[in-house]
SESETOR-842311 format. One record per atom (N, C-alpha, C): atom name; x, y, z. Coordinates in steps of 0.05 Angstrom, whole numbers. Layout:
# SESETOR-842311
<site atome="CA" c1="X" c2="Y" c3="Z"/>
...
# end
This chain:
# SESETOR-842311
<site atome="N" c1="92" c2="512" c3="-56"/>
<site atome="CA" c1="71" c2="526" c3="-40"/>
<site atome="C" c1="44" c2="517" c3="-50"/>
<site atome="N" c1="27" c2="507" c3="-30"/>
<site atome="CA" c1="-3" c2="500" c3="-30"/>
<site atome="C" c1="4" c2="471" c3="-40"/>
<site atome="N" c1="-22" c2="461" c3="-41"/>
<site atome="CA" c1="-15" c2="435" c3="-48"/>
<site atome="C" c1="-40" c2="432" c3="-72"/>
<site atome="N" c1="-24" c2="414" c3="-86"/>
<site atome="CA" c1="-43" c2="406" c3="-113"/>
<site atome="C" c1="-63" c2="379" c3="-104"/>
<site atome="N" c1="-81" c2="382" c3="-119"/>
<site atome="CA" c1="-104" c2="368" c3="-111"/>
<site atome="C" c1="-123" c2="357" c3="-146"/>
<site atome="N" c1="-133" c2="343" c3="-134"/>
<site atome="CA" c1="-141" c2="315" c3="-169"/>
<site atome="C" c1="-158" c2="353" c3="-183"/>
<site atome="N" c1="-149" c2="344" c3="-212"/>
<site atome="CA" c1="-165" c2="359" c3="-236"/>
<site atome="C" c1="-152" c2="389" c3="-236"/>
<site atome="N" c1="-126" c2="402" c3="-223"/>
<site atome="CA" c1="-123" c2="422" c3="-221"/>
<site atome="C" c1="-130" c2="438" c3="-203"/>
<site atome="N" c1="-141" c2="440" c3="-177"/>
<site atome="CA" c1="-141" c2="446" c3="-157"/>
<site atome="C" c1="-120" c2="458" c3="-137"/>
<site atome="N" c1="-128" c2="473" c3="-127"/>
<site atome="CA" c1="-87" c2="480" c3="-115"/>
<site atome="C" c1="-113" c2="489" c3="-85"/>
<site atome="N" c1="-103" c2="474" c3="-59"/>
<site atome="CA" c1="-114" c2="483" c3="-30"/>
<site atome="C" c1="-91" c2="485" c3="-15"/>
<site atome="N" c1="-91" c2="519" c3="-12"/>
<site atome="CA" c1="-68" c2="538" c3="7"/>
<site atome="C" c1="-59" c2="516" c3="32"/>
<site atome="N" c1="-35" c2="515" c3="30"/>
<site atome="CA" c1="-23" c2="516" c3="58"/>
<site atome="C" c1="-11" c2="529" c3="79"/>
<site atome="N" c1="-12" c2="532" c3="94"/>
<site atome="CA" c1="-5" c2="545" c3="125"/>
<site atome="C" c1="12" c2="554" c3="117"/>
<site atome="N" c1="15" c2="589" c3="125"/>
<site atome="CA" c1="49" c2="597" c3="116"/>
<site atome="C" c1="45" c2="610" c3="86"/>
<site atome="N" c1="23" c2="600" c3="66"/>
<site atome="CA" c1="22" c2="613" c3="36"/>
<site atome="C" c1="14" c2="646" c3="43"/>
<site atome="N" c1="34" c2="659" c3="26"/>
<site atome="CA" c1="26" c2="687" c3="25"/>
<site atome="C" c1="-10" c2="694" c3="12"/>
<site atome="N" c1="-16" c2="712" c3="18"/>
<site atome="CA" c1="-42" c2="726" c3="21"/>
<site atome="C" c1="-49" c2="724" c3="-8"/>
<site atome="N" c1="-32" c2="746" c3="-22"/>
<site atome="CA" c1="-41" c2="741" c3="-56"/>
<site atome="C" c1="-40" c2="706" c3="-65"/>
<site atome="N" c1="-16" c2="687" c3="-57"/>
<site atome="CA" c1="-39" c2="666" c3="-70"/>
<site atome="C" c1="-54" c2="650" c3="-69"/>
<site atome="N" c1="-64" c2="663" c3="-43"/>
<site atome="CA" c1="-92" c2="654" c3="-29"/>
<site atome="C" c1="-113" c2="660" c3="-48"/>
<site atome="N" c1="-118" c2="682" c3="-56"/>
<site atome="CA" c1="-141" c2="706" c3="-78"/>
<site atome="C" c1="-136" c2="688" c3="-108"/>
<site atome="N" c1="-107" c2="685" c3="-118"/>
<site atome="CA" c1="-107" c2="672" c3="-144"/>
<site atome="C" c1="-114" c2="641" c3="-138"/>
<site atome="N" c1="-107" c2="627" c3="-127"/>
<site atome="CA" c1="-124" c2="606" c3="-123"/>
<site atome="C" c1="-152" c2="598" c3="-122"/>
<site atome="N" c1="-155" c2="613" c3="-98"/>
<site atome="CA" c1="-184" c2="615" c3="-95"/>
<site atome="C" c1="-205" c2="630" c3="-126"/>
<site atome="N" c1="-195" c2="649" c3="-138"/>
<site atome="CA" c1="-197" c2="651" c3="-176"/>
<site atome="C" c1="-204" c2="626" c3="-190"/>
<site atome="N" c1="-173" c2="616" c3="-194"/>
<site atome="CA" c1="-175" c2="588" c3="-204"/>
<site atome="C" c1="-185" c2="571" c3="-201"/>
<site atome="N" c1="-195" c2="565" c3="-183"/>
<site atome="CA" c1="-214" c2="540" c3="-173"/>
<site atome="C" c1="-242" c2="544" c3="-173"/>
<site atome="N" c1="-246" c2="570" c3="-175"/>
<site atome="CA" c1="-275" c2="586" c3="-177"/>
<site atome="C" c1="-280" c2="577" c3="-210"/>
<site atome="N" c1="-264" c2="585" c3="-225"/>
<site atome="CA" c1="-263" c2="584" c3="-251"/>
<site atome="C" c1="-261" c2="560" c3="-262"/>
<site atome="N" c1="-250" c2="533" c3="-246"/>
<site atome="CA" c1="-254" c2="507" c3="-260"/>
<site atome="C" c1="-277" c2="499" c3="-245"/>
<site atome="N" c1="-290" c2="498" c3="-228"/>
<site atome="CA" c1="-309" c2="494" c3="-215"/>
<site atome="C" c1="-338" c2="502" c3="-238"/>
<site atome="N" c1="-328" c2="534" c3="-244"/>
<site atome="CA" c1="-352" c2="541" c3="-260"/>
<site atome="C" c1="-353" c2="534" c3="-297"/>
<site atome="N" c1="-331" c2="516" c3="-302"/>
<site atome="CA" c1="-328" c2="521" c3="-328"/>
<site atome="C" c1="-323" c2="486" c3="-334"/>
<site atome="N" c1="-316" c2="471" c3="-316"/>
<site atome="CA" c1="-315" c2="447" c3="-315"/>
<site atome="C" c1="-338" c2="429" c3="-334"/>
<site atome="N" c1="-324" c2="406" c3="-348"/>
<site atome="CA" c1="-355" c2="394" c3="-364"/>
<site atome="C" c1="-349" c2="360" c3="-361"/>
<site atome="N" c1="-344" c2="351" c3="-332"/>
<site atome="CA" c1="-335" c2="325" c3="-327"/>
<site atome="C" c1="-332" c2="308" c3="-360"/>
<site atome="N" c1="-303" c2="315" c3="-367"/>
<site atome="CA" c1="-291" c2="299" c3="-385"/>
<site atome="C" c1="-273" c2="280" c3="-380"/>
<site atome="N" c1="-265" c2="282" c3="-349"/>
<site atome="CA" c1="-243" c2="267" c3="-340"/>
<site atome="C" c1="-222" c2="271" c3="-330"/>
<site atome="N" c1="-220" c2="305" c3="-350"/>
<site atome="CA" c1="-186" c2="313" c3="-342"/>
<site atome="C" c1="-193" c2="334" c3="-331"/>
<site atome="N" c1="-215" c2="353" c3="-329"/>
<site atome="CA" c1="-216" c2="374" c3="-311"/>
<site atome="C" c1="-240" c2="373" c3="-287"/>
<site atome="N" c1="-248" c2="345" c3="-285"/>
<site atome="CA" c1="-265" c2="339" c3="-276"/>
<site atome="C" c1="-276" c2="316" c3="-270"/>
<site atome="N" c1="-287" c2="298" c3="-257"/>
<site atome="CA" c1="-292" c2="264" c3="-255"/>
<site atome="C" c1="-311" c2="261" c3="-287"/>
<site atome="N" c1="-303" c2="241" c3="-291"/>
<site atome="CA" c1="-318" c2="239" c3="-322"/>
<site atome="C" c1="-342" c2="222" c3="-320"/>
<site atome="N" c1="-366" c2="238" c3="-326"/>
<site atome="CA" c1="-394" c2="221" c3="-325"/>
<site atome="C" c1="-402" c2="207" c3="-350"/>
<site atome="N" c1="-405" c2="187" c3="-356"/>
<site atome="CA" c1="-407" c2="169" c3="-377"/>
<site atome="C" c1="-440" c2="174" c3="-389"/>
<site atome="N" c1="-449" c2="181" c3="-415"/>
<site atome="CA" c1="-466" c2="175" c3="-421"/>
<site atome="C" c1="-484" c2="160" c3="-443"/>
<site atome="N" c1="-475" c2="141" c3="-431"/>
<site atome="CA" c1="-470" c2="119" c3="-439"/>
<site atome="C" c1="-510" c2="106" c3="-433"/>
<site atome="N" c1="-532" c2="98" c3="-443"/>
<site atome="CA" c1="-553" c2="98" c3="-435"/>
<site atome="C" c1="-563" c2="63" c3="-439"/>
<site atome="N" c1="-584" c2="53" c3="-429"/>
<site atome="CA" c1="-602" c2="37" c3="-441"/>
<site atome="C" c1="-620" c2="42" c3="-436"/>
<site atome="N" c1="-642" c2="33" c3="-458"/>
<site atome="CA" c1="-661" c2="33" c3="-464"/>
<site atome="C" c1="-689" c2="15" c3="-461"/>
<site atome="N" c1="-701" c2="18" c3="-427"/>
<site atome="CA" c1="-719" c2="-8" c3="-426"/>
<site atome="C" c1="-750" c2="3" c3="-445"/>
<site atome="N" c1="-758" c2="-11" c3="-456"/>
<site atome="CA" c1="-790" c2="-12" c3="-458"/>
<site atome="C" c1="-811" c2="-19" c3="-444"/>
<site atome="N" c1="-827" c2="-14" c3="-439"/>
<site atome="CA" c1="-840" c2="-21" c3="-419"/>
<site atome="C" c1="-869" c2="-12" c3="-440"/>
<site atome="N" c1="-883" c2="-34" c3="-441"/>
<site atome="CA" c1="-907" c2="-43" c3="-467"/>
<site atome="C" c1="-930" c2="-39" c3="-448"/>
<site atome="N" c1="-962" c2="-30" c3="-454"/>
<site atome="CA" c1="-980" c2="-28" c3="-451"/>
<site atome="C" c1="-1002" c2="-60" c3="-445"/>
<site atome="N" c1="-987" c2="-78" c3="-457"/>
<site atome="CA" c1="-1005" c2="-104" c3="-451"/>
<site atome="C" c1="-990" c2="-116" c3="-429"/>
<site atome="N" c1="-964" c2="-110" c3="-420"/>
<site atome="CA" c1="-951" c2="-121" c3="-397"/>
<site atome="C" c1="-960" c2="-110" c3="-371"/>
<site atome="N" c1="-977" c2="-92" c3="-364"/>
<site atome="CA" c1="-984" c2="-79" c3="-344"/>
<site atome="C" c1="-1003" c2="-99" c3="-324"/>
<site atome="N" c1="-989" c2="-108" c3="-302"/>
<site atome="CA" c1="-1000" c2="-122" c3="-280"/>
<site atome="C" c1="-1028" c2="-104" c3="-267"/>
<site atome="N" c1="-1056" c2="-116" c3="-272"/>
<site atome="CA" c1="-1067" c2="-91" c3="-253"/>
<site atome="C" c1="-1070" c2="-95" c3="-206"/>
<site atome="N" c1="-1057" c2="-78" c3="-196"/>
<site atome="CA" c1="-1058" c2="-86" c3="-171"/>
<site atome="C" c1="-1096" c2="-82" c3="-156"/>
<site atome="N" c1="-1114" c2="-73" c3="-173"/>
<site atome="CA" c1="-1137" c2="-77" c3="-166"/>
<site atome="C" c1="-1144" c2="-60" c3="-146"/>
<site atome="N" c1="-1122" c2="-34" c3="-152"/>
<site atome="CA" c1="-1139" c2="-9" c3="-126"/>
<site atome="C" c1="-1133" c2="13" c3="-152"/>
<site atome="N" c1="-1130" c2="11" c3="-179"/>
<site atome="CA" c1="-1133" c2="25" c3="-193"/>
<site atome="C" c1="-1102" c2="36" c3="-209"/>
<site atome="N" c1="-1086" c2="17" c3="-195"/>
<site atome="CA" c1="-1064" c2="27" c3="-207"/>
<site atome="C" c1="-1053" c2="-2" c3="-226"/>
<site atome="N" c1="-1020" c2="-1" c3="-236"/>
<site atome="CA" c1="-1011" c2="-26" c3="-251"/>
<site atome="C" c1="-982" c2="-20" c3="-251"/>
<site atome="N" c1="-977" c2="-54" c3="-251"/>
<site atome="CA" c1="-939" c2="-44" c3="-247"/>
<site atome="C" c1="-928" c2="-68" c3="-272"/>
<site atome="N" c1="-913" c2="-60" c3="-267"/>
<site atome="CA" c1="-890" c2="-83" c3="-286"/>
<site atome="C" c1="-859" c2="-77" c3="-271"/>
<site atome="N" c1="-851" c2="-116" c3="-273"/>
<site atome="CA" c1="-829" c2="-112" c3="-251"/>
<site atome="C" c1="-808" c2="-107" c3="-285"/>
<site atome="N" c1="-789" c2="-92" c3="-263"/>
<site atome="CA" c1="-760" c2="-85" c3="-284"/>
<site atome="C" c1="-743" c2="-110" c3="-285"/>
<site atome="N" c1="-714" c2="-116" c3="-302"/>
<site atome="CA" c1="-700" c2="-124" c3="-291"/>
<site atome="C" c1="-674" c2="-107" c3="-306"/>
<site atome="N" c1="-658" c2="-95" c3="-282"/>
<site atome="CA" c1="-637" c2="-89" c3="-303"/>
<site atome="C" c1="-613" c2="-103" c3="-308"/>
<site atome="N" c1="-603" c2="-97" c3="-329"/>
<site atome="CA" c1="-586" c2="-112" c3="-345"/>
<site atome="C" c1="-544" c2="-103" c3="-341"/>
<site atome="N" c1="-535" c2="-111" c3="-354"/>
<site atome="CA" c1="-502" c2="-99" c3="-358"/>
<site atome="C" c1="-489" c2="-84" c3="-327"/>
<site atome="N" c1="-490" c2="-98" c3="-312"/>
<site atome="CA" c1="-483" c2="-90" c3="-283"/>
<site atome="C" c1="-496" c2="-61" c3="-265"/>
<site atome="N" c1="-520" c2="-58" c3="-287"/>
<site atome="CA" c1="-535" c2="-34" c3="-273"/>
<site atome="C" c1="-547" c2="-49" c3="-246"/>
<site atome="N" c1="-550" c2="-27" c3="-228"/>
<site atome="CA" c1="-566" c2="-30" c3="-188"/>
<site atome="C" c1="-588" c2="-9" c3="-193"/>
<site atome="N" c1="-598" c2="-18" c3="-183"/>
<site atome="CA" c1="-628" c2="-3" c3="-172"/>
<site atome="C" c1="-608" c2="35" c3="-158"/>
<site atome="N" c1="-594" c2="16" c3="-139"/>
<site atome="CA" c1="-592" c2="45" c3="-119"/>
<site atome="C" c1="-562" c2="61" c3="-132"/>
<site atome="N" c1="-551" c2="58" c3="-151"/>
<site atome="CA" c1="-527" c2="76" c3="-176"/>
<site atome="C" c1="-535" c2="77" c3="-191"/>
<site atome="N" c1="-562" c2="74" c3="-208"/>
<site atome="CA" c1="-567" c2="83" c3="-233"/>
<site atome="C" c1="-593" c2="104" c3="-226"/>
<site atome="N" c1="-595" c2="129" c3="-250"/>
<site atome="CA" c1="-608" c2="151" c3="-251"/>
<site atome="C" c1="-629" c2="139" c3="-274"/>
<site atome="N" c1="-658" c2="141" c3="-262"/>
<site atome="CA" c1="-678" c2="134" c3="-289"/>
<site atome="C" c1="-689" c2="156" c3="-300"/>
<site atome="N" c1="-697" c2="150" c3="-316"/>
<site atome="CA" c1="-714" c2="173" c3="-332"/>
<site atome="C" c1="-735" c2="158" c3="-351"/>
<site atome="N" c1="-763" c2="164" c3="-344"/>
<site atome="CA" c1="-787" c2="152" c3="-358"/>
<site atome="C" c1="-795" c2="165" c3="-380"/>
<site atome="N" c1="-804" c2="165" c3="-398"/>
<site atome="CA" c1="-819" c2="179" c3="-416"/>
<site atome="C" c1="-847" c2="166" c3="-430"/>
<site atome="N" c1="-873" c2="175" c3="-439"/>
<site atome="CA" c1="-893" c2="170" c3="-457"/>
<site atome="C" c1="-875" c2="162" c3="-478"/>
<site atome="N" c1="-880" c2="136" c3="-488"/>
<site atome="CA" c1="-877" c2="129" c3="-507"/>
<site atome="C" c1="-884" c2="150" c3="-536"/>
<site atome="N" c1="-907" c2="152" c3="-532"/>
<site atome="CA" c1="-922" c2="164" c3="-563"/>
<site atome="C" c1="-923" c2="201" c3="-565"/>
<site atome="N" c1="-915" c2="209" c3="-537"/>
<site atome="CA" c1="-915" c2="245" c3="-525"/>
<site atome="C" c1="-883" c2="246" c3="-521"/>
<site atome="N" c1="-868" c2="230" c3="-514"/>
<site atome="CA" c1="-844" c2="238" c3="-502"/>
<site atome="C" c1="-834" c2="254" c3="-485"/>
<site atome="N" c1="-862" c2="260" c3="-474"/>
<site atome="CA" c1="-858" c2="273" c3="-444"/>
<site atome="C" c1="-850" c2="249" c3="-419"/>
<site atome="N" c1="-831" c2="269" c3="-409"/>
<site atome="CA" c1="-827" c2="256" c3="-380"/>
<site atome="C" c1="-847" c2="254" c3="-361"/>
<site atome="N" c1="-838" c2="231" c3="-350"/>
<site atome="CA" c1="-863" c2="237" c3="-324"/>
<site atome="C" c1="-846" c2="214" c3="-308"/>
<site atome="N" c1="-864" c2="222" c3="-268"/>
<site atome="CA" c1="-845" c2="212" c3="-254"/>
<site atome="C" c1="-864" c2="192" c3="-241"/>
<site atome="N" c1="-864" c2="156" c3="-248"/>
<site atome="CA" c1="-885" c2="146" c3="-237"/>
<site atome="C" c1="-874" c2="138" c3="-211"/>
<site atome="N" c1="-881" c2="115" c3="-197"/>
<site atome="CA" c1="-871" c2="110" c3="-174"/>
<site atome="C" c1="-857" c2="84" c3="-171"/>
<site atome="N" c1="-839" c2="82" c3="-169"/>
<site atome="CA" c1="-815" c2="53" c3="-159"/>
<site atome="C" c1="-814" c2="39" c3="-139"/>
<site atome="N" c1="-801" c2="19" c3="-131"/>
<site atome="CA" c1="-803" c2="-4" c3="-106"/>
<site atome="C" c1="-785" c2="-21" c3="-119"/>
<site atome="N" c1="-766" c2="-12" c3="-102"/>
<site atome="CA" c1="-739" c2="-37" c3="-105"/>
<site atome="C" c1="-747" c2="-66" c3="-94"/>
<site atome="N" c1="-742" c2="-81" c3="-110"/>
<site atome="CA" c1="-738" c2="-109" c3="-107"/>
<site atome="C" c1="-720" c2="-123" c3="-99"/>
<site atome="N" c1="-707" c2="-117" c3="-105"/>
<site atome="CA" c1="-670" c2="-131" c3="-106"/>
<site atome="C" c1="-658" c2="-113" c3="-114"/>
<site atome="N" c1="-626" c2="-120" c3="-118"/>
<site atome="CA" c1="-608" c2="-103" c3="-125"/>
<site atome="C" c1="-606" c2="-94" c3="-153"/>
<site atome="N" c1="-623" c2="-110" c3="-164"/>
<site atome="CA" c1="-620" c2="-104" c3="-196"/>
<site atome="C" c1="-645" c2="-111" c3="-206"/>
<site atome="N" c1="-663" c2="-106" c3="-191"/>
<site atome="CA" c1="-697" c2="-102" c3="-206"/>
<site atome="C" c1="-716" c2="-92" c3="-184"/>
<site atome="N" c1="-728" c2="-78" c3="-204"/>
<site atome="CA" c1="-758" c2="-65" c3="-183"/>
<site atome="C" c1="-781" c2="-63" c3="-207"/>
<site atome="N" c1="-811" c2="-53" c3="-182"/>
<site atome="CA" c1="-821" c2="-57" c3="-193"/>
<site atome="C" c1="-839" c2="-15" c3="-200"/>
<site atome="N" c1="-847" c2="-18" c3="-224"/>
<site atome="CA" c1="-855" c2="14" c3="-232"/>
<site atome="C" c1="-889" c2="11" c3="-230"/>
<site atome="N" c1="-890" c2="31" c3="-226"/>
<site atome="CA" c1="-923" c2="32" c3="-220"/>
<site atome="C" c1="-934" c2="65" c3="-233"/>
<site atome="N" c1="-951" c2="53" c3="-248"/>
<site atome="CA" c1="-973" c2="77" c3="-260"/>
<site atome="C" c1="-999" c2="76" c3="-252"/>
<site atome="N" c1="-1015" c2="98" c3="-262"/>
<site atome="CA" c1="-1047" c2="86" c3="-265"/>
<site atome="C" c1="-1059" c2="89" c3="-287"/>
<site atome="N" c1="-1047" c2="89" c3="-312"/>
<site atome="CA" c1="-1051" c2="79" c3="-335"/>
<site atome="C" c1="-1044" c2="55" c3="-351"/>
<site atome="N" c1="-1057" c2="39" c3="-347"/>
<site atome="CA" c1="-1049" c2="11" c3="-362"/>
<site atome="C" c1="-1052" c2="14" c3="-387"/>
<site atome="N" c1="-1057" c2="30" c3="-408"/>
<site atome="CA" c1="-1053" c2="32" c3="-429"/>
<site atome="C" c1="-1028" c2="53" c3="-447"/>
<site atome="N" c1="-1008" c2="65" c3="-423"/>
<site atome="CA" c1="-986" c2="83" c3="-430"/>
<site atome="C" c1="-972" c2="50" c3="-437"/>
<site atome="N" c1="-947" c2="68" c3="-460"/>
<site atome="CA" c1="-923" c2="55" c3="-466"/>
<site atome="C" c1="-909" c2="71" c3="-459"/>
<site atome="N" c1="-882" c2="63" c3="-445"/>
<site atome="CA" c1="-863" c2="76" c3="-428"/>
<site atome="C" c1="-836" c2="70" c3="-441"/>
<site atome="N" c1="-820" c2="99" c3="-444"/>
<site atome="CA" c1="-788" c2="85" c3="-455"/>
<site atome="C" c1="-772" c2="89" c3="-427"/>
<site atome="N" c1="-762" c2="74" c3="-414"/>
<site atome="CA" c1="-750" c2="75" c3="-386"/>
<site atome="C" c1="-716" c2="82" c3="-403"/>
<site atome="N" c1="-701" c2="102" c3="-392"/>
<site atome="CA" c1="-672" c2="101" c3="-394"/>
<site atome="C" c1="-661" c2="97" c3="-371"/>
<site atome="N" c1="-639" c2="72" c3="-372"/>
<site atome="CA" c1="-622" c2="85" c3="-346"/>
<site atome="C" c1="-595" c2="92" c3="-347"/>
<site atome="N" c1="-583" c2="100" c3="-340"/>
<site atome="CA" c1="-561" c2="124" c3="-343"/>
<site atome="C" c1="-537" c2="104" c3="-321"/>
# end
């Protein structure tokens, strides 16, 4: 009765009595909420990172006040499946500048400080 489904999941079938409609629907509430994508109770997210730099004397200026530097990424990372995350080099605050894909595996980043150093991660 019901049918099993990837990571422990059980979705009622036609005909399943009423009570284990409620314990199901429990269970799946409860891996849903308790889940920590490891693989086995859940799709497993890798975090696995690299680390671009992105230097203060490399900054192209585009001459309306802003400056870019093109990316290229590396180890079979894409522009459009990888998650970035920028940070101040010297603050380690995040911040979100602005992007423009190039190709499938480089773009280009744009600030308006040409004197930040940037640690780019991509995930």
């Amino acid at each position: 009765m019901g049918t099993a489904l990837l990571y422990g999941y059980t979705a009622p079938d036609n005909g399943d009595p009423g009570n284990m409609w409620a314990k199901w629907l429990r269970d799946n509430w409860e891996r849903i909420v308790t889940h920590d994508h490891d693989g086995v109770d859940s799709a497993a997210i890798s975090t696995a990172k690299t680390e671009i730099d992105l230097v203060a004397g490399d900054w192209v200026d585009m001459g309306d006040g802003t400056y870019r530097q093109l990316v290229t990424l590396v180890g079979g990372l894409t522009f459009n499946n990888t998650f970035f995350k920028f940070t101040d080099y010297s603050t380690e605050e995040e911040f979100f500048p602005t992007t423009e894909k190039v190709s499938a595996n480089s773009f280009y980043v744009y600030v308006n400080d040409n004197t930040i150093d940037v640690a780019l991660y991509c995930f």
